[in-house]
N, C-alpha and C positions, 0 to 999 in steps of 0.2 A: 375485475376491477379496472377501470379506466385509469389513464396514465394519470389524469390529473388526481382523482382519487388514493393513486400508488404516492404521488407525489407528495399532498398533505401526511398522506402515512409518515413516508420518509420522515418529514418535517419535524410532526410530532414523535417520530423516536427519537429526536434526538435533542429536540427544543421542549421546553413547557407548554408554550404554544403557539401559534405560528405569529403571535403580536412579537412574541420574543424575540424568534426570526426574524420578524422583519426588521426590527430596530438593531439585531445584530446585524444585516449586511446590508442596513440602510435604506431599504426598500418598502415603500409605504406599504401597510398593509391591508389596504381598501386592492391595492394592484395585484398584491399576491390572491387575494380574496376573488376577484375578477380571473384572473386564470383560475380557479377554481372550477367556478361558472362555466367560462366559454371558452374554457381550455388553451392550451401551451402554445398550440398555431397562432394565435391570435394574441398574445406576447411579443414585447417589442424584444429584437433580441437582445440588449446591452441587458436587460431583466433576464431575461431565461440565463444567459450566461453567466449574471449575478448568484442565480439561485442555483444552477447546475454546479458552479465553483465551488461556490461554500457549502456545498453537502457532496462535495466529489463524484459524482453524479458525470457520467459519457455523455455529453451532447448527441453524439452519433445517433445515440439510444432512439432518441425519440424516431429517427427514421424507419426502426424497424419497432415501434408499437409497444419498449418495454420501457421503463427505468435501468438503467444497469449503473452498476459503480465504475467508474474510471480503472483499467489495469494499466500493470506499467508497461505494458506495449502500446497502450494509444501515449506514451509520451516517449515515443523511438521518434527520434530527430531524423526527418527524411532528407536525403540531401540529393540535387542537382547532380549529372553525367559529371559536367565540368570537375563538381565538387568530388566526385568520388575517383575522377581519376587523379586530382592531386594530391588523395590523400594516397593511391595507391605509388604514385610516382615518390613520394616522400617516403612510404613504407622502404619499397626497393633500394632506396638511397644508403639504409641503414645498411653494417657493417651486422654482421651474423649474431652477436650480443645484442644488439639495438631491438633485431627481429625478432628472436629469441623471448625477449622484454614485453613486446607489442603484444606476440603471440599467447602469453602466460596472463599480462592483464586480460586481452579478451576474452580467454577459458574461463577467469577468476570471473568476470562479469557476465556473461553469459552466463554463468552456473546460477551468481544471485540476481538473475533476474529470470531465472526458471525458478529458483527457487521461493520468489516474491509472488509469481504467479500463483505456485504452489499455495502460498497460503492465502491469496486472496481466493482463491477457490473452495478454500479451506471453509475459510469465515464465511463468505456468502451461504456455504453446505451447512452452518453452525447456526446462522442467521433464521434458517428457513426449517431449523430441525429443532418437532415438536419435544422431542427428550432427548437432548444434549446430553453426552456422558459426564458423569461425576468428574472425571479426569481431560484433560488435553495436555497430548505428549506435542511440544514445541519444536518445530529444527532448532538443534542450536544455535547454529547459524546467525537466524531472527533473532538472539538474544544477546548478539556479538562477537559468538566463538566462529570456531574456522572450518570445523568440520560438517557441511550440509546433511551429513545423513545420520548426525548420532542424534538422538530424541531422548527427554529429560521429563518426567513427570514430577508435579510438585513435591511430592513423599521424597524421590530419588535427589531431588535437588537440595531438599533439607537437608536427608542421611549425607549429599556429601559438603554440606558447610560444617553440618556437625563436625564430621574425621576429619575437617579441614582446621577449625577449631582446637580439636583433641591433637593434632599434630603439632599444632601452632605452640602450643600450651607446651608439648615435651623439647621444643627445642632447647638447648643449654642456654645459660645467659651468655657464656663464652661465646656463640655465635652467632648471638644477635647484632646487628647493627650500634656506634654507638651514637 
């Protein structure tokens, strides 16, 4: 499948049809229709960047001949010598609490954004898998808890609103809120 061919794919899973697309991100679609044709090189770039945006789509991609979805490492903020040494200078300036702080956000984001990897890895494997399991156990994480490595199946996540429910219910009214 040719990129261009991968690309209307994209298009249509996700649009009705690429007239849709085009009036969703403004771009005639005689122009999308022309990449089609005579392909992505031959696209002016403020278009390709239009269409690679709006379907999250890696520009990069195209250098090496595939489509790929956007991870959250091609959106690491690269910074300048200058810029890294001020941040390293202003690090040092902090007082053992302060570092202590830096030190514990970075762990904390560093974890979820292995763990955002994780599941765009995930979904791409889900994407391309002819029989998907009945089930997908989620990080919790991904659903806003704290723990990256406990995993929730839809069943397990009812059973516990239910007991969450059935608790709620036996509280006394003495210690409810008034």
């Amino acid at each position: 499948m040719t990129m261009e061919e991968s690309l209307k794919a994209e298009i249509l899973s996700r649009y009705k049809s690429v007239n849709d697309f085009a009036s969703v991100i403004g771009v005639p679609q005689s122009t999308i229709a022309s990449i089609f044709k005579r392909g992505i090189g031959k696209a002016g770039v403020q278009t390709v960047l239009k269409i690679f945006n709006a379907l999250d789509l890696d520009v990069e991609s195209i250098e090496r001949g595939s489509l790929e979805l956007k991870s959250s490492s091609s959106n690491v903020i690269k910074y300048e010598p200058a810029e890294i040494e001020n941040i390293i200078k202003k690090y040092c300036s902090l007082d053992q609490s302060g570092q202590e702080a830096v030190q514990y956000t970075l762990n904390h984001e560093v974890k979820r954004v292995q763990t955002m990897q994780e599941l765009e890895e995930q979904i791409a494997e889900l994407q391309t898998d002819k029989n998907p399991p009945e089930t997908y156990k989620l990080p919790f994480a991904a659903r806003g808890g704290f723990e990256a490595d406990i995993y929730e199946t839809p069943e397990e996540r009812e059973s516990r609103r239910e007991a969450t429910l059935r608790d709620l219910e036996n509280i006394p009214d003495s210690k409810l809120p008034d």
